[in-house]
C-alpha positions in Angstrom: 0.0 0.0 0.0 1.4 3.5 -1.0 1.0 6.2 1.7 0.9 9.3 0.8 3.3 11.9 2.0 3.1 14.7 4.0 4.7 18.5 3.7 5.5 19.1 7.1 7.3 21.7 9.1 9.9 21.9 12.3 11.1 24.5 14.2 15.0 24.3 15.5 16.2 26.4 18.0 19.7 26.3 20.2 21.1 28.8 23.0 23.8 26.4 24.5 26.9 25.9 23.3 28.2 25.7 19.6 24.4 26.5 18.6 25.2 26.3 14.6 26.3 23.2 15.2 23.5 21.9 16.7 21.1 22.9 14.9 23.5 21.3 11.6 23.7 17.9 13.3 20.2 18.0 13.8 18.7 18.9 10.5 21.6 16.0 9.5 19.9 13.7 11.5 16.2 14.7 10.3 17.3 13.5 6.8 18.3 10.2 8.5 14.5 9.3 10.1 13.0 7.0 8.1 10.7 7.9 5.0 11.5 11.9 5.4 13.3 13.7 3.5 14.5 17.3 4.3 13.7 20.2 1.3 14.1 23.4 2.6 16.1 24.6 5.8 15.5 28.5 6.4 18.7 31.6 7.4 19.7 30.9 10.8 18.2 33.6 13.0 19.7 34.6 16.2 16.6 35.5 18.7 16.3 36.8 22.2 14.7 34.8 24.8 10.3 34.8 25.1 9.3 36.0 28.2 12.5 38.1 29.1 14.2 35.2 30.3 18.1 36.0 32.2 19.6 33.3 29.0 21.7 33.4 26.0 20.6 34.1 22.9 19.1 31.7 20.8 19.7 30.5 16.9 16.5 29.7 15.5 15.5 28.2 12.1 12.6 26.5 10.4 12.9 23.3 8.1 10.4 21.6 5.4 10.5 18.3 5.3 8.2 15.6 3.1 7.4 12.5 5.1 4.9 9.2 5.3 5.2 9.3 8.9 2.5 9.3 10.9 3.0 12.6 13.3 3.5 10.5 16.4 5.8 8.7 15.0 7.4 11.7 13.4 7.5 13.2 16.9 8.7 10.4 18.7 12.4 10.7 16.1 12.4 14.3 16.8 12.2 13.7 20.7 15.0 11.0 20.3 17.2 13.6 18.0 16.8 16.0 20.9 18.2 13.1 23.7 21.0 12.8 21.0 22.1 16.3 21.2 22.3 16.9 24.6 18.5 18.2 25.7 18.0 18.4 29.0 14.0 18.5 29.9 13.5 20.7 33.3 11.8 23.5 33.4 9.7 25.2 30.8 12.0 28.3 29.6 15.5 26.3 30.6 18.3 26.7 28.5 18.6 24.1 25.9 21.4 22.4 23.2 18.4 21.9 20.7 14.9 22.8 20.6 12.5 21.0 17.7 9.2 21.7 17.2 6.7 20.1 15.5 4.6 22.7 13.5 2.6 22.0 11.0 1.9 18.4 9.6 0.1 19.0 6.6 -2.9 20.5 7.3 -4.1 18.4 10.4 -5.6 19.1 13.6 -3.6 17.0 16.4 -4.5 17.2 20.2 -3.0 13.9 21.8 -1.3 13.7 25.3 2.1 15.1 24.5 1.6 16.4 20.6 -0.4 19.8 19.8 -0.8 20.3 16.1 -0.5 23.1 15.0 2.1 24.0 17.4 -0.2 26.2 20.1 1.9 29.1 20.2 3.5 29.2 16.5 1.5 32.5 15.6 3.0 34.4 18.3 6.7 33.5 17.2 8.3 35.9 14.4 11.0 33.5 14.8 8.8 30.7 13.6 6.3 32.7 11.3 8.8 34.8 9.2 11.0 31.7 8.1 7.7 30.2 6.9 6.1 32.8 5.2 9.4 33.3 3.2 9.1 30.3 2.5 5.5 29.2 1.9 3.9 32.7 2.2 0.3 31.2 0.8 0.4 28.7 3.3 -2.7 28.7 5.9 -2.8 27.8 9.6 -5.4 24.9 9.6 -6.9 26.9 12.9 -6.7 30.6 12.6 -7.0 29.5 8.4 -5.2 33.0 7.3 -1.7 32.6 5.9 1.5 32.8 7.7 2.3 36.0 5.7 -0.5 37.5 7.5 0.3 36.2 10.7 4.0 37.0 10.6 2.6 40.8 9.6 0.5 40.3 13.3 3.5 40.0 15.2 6.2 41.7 13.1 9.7 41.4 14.6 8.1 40.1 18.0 7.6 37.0 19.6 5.3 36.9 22.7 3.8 34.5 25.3 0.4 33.8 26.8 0.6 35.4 30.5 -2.6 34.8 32.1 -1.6 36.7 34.8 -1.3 39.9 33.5 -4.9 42.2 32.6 -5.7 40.8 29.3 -6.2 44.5 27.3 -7.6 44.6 23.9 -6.7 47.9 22.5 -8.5 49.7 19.2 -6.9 51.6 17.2 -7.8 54.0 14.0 -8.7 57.2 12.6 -11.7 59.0 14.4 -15.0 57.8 12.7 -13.6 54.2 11.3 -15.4 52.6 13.9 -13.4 51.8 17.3 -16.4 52.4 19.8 -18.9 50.3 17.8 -15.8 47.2 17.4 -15.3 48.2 21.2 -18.9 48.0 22.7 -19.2 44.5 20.2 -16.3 42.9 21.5 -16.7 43.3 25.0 -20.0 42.2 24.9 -18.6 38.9 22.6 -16.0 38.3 25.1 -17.8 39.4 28.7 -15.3 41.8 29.3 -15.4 45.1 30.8 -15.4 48.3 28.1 -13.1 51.0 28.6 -13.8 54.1 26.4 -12.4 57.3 25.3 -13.4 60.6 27.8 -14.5 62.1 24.3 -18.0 63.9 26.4 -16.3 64.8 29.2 -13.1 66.9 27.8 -14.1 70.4 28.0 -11.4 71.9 25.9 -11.6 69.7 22.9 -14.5 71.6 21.3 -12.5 74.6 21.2 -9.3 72.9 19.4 -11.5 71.7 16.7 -13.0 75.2 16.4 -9.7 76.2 16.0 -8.0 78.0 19.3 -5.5 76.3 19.4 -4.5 77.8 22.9 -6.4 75.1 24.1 -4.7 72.2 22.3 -2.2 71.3 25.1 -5.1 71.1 28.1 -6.9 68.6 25.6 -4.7 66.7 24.8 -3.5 66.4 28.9 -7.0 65.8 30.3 -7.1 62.7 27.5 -3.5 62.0 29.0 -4.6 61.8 32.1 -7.8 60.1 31.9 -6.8 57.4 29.4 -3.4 56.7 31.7 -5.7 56.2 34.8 -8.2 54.0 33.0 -5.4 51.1 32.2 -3.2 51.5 35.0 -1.5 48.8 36.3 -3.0 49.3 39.4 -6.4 49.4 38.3 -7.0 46.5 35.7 -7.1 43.4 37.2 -4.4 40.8 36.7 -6.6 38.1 34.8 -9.4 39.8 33.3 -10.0 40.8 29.6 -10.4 44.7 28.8 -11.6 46.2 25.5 -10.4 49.7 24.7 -11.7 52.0 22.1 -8.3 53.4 21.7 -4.7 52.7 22.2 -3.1 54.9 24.8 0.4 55.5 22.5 -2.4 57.7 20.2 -1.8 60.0 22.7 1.3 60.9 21.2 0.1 61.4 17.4 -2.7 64.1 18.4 0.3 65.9 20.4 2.6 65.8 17.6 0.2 67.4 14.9 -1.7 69.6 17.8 0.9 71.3 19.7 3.6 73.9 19.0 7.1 73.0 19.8 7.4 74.7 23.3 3.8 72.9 24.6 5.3 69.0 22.6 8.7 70.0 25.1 6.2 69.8 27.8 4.0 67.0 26.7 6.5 64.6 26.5 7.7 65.1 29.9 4.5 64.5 31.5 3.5 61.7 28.8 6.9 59.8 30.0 5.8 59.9 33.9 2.2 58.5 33.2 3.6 56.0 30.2 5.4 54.2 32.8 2.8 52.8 34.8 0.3 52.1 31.8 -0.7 48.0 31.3 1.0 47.4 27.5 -2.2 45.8 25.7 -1.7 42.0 25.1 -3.6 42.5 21.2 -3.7 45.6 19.4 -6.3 45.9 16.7 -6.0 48.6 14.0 -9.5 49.2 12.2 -8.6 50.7 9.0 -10.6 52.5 6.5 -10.2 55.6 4.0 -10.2 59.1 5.5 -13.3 59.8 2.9 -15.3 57.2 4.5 -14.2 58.4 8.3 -15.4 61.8 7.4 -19.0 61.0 6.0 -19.2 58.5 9.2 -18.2 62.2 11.3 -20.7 64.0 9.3 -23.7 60.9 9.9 -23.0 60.9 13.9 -23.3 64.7 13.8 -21.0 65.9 17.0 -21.1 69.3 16.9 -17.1 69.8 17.4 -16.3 67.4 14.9 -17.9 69.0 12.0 -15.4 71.1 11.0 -12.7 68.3 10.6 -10.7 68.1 7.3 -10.0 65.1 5.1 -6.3 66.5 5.2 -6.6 66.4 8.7 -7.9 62.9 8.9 -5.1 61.7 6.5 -2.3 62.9 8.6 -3.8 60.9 11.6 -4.1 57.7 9.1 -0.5 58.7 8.2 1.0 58.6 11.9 -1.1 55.6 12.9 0.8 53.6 10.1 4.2 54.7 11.0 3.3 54.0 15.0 1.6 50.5 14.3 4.5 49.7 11.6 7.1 50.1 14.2 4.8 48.6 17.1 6.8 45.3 19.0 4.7 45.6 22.1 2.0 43.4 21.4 0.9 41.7 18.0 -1.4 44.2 15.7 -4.1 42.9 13.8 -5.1 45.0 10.8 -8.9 44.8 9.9 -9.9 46.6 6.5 -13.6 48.4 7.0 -13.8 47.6 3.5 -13.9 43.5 4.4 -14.9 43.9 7.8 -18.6 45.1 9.7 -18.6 45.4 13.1 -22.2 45.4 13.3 -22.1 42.0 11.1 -22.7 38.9 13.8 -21.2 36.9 11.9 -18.0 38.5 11.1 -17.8 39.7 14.8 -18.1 35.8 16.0 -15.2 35.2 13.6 -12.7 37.9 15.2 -13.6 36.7 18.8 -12.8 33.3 17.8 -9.0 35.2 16.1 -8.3 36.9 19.4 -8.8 34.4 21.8 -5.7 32.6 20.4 -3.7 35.6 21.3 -5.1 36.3 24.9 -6.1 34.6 27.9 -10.0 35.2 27.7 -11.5 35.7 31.2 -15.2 37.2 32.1 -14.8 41.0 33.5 -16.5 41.0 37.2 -19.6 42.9 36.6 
């Protein structure tokens, strides 16, 4: 009987020792498990270590391999390659000669004691994601089913961990009128979690920026400074429990930048450094995107009285800086959702992106 065989995919990593060498000898021995062949081994990438942890720096790499091994038994060489090498199994985030991972085995589902498939945490690793999109960039996760290009795009140059621990903050970013309160209110409710909104109502000097005196522009934008930094402080979100924000605190910044004059930014960033620091870093950014000609008309429709003198021009600057900020962002992992291919007030699509971000947080109800 001929079985068929099976594009599969293994992450390598080493931070003891001669770590090229180790990761060598092991692809070496790869191509010597029976039925497999190795095709494609990605550029050895050196990587610091998840979680912060006080170790070396690691040498990571991702290889292809064709195989008519079952995954278990697949698994069970890889374990016995590790023993080879030298791995010692002790703690979870202990130094090791060799590392290999078990990614993706075609495009099956595996949950047996010992083997996850796909690898549970692979779309929080850049160090796992951008070695496979280069090298299979159409390629879907048979979960999250979007392609590794898209998911190395999520996490950039970052690799992060689950920390259950920690206030689990969902944070919504975009230009004003693309949608973040409506994605907000929709999500919290989705995932029982508590709501934290923008003190748009309550800042008494923002009316007058938008009418144009200026001479207000620095009180505005430090009444949203303050307010927005006591809302996720790390003293008051609760280790454990999911948050949904309507806006990302770091926006703070843009609105200074294109608001204030040089001497009143001198200022700003001063005071925005002392409340930065004791901010909780959202665990998921999302970035709701949409043209700054569809923003407006959605400013003109909701009919705020101190909006309605807002400029496209203006509203294209703000897109502008929210690009540069998110493109740059290593935080947290961003995911970009087009207004375009995305309605917040569509059930179905909103099921969808609850079931996308619980993969990248610890969901937990908000006490109520």
């Amino acid at each position: 009987m001929n079985i068929e065989s099976v594009t599969t995919y293994v992450g390598l990593g080493s931070n003891l020792g001669d770590r090229r060498a180790h990761l060598d000898q092991a692809i070496g021995l790869i191509g010597q498990v029976p039925a497999t062949t190795v095709c494609q081994v990605s550029a050895y990438q050196p990587t610091r270590p998840l979680a912060g942890a006080d170790q070396p720096e690691y040498l990571n790499a991702v290889a292809r391999i064709q195989t008519t091994l079952s995954a278990p038994e697949l698994f069970a060489y890889l374990r016995r390659i590790e023993d080879c090498l030298g791995r010692e199994r002790s703690t979870r985030w202990a130094s090791r000669t060799i590392d290999l991972d078990l990614l993706l085995y075609g495009d099956e589902t595996i949950d047996i004691p010992d083997l996850t498939v796909p690898h549970p945490a692979m779309h929080l690793r850049s160090f796992v994601l951008a070695p496979l999109a280069a090298m299979s960039p159409d390629l879907r996760h048979p979960v999250l089913n979007v392609t590794m290009t898209t998911l190395s795009q999520r996490v950039k140059l970052g690799s992060f961990v689950l920390e259950p621990g920690m206030p689990q903050l969902i944070s919504i970013a975009g230009n004003i009128g693309v949608g973040k309160t409506t994605l907000a209110n929709g999500l919290a409710q989705a995932l029982h979690a508590k709501v934290l909104h923008e003190p748009y109502d309550t800042n008494p000097f923002m009316p007058e920026v938008y009418a144009g005196h200026m001479a207000y522009a620095l009180d505005s934008e430090l009444y949203f400074l303050v307010n927005r930094a006591e809302q996720v402080a790390r003293d008051t979100l609760l280790p454990g429990q999911t948050y949904v924000s309507d806006y990302l605190f770091e926006k703070v910044c843009i609105y200074a930048e294109l608001l204030l004059d040089d001497r009143q930014l001198v200022l700003f960033k001063k005071i925005h450094a002392r409340f930065g620091a004791g901010v909780v870093t959202p665990r998921l950014v999302i970035y709701l995107h949409d043209s700054s000609k569809r923003c407006l008309e959605r400013i003109h429709r909701r009919n705020r009285s101190y909006e309605q003198d807002i400029e496209e021009s203006f509203l294209d600057r703000l897109d502008h800086a929210y690009d540069a900020l998110l493109e740059d962002w290593d935080q947290s992992p961003v995911m970009r959702l087009d207004v375009a291919e995305f309605d917040s007030l569509d059930s179905n699509h909103l099921a969808r992106l609850v079931e996308d971000i619980k993969h990248y947080i610890e969901v937990t109800h908000a006490d109520h």
